[in-house]
N, C-alpha and C positions, 0 to 999 in steps of 0.2 A: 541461894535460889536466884536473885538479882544476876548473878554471877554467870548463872548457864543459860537466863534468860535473853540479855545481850549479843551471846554469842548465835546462841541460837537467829535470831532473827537477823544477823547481818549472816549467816549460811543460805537460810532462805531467799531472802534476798537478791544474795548473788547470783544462787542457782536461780529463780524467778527472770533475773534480768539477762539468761539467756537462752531465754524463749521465742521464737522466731516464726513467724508464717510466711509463707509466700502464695502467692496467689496462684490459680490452674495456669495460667501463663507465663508463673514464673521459676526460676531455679538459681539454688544459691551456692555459689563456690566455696566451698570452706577450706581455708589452710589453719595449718594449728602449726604456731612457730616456724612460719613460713612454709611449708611443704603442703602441700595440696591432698588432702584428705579424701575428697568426696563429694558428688553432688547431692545436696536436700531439696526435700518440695515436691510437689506442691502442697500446700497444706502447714501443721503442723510442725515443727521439730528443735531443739534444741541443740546449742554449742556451746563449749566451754569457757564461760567468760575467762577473759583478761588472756587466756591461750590460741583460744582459735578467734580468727575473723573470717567477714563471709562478702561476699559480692552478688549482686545480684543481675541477671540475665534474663531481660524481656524475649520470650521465643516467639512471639507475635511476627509476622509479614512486615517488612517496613518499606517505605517508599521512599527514596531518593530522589530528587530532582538534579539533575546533571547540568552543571549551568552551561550556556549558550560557549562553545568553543569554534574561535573561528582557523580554519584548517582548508588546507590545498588539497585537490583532488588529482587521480593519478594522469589526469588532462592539463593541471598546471591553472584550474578557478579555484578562485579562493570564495569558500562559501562558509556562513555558519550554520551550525547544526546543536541543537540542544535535543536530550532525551531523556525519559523516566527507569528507572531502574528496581525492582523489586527481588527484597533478599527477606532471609532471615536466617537464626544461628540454629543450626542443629546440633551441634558438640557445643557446648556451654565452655566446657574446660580449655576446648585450643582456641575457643574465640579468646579469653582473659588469659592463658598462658603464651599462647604461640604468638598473637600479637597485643600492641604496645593499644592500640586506639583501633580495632575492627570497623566502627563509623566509618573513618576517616581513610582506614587504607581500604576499602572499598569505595568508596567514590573518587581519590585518587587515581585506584586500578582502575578504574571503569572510566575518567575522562579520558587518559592515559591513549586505552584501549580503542576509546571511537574515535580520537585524532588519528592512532595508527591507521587503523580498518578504513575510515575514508580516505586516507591517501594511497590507498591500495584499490581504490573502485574508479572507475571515471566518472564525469557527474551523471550520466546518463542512465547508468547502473546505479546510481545513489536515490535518484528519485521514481525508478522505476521497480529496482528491488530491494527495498526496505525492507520486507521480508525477510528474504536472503541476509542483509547485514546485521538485523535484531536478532539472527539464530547464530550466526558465527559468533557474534559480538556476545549473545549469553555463553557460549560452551568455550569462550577465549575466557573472559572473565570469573566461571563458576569452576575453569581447570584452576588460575589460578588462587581462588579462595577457598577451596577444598582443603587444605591444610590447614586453614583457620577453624575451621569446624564453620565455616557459612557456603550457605545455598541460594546461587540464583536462580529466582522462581520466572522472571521476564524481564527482557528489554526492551524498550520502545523509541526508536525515533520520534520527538513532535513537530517540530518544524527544520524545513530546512530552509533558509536566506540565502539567496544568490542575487549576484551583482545587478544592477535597473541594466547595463548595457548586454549582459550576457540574457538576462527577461526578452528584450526587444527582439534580439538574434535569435530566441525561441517562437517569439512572435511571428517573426518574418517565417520561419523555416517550417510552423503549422501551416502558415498560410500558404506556403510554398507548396505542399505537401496536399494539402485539400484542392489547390490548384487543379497541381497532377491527376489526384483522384478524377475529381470531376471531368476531364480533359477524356482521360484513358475509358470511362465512363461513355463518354460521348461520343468516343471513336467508335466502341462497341455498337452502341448504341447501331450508327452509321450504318455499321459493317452489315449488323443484322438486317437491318433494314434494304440494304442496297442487295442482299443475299436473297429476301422474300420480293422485291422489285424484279430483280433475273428470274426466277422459279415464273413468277404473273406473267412476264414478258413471254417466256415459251409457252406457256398453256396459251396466251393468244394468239400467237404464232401458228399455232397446232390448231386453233378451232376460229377463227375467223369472224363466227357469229359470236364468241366470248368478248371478243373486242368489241362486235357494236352495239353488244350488251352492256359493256362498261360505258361504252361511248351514251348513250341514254340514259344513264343513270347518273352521269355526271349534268346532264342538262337538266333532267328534273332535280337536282342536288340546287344547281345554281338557279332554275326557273323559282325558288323558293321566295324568295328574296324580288321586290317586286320593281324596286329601284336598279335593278343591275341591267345593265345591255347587254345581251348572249349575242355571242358571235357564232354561227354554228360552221362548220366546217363539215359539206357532205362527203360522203366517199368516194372514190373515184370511180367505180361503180353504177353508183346511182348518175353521175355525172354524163359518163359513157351511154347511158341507157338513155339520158333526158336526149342528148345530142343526136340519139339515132332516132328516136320518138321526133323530135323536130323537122330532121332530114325526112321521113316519111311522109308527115303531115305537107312537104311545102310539094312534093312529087304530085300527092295527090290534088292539091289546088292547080297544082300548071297541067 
């Protein structure tokens, strides 16, 4: 009895010891005598001790940080750029068969990848279309980790470093540029103006009495003001009229 009690309990055992669970995020490679059997999981399940072995694959999002690469622009500045990278494995099997370290030959591919892409932009397209670079830069990268069984979900540029003397040369050429605005600005400005001064001019021209309507209303503008000397300037007119008004007056005394 002793006899088939022994045996018994190291069967159990063994089968007991291989019992396996993996978590809802996770999935486990099993080869039995090297050859790839199958994925298990989540949950529950069983392999064949001492025959099969199993590995296991977080299917969770991951996040990469790309470190800081410094690289020339297709203008010949040399700037650095670091970016964030989010993957994860969708085929569990060709992430552990088809490559050696999936980690590592993804953020390889992917530094790889943003030194080429910005020497293909000039700076000016680097900081103005980030966008653009993040969308090429993921469908360059997710073409080639697709055989791995991973998926790039986003790529993000964070910072881009360019040189303190290429900064200043940015500085100058805003300031250059608000310059112009302003300038172009105030020409308008000018034009429009000197265009509603012509328009006024004819309409006085045409009514006579418009003019010495403006011409009073500029004297009550300046009579406001109690410190100021008006110099008045009458019309010629009125001038004409005093002159002959005086000429009568001296007829009738002689």
């Amino acid at each position: 009895m002793e006899l088939l009690f022994i045996p018994t309990i190291i069967i159990i055992a063994v089968l007991l010891s291989g019992i396996r669970i993996a978590q809802e995020y996770q999935r486990a490679i099993v080869f039995r005598l090297g050859r790839f059997t199958g994925i298990r999981g989540p949950g529950l399940y069983w392999i064949i001790p001492v025959i099969e072995r199993q590995q296991t694959i977080d299917m969770r999002t991951r996040t990469v940080d790309l470190e800081q690469q410094e690289t020339i622009t297709k203008d010949s500045v040399t700037i650095k750029v670091n970016a964030v990278l989010w993957f994860k494995v969708t085929d569990p099997a060709k992430a552990i068969i088809s490559v050696a370290n999936y980690n590592q030959a993804v953020y390889q591919f992917s530094v790889t990848a943003l030194r080429n892409i910005i020497g293909q932009h000039q700076l000016d397209e680097v900081l103005k279309g980030r966008e653009q670079i993040n969308m090429t830069l993921q469908k360059i990268v997710d073409a080639a980790t697709d055989p791995w069984g991973i998926q790039i979900e986003m790529v993000e540029m964070k910072d881009v470093e360019i040189p303190e003397s290429m900064q200043r040369a940015m500085a100058r050429e805003a300031e250059a540029i608000r310059e112009k605005r302003a300038r172009i600005i105030k020409a308008e400005a000018e034009l429009e103006a000197s265009i509603k001064l012509t328009q006024g001019a004819k309409q006085m021209e045409e009514s006579p009495i418009a003019l010495e309507l403006r011409r009073m209303q500029m004297l009550s503008e300046i009579g406001i003001d109690n410190n100021t000397t008006t110099v008045i300037l009458m019309p010629a007119e009125f001038q004409n009229a005093a002159k002959a008004f005086a000429e009568v007056a001296a007829r009738n005394k002689g």
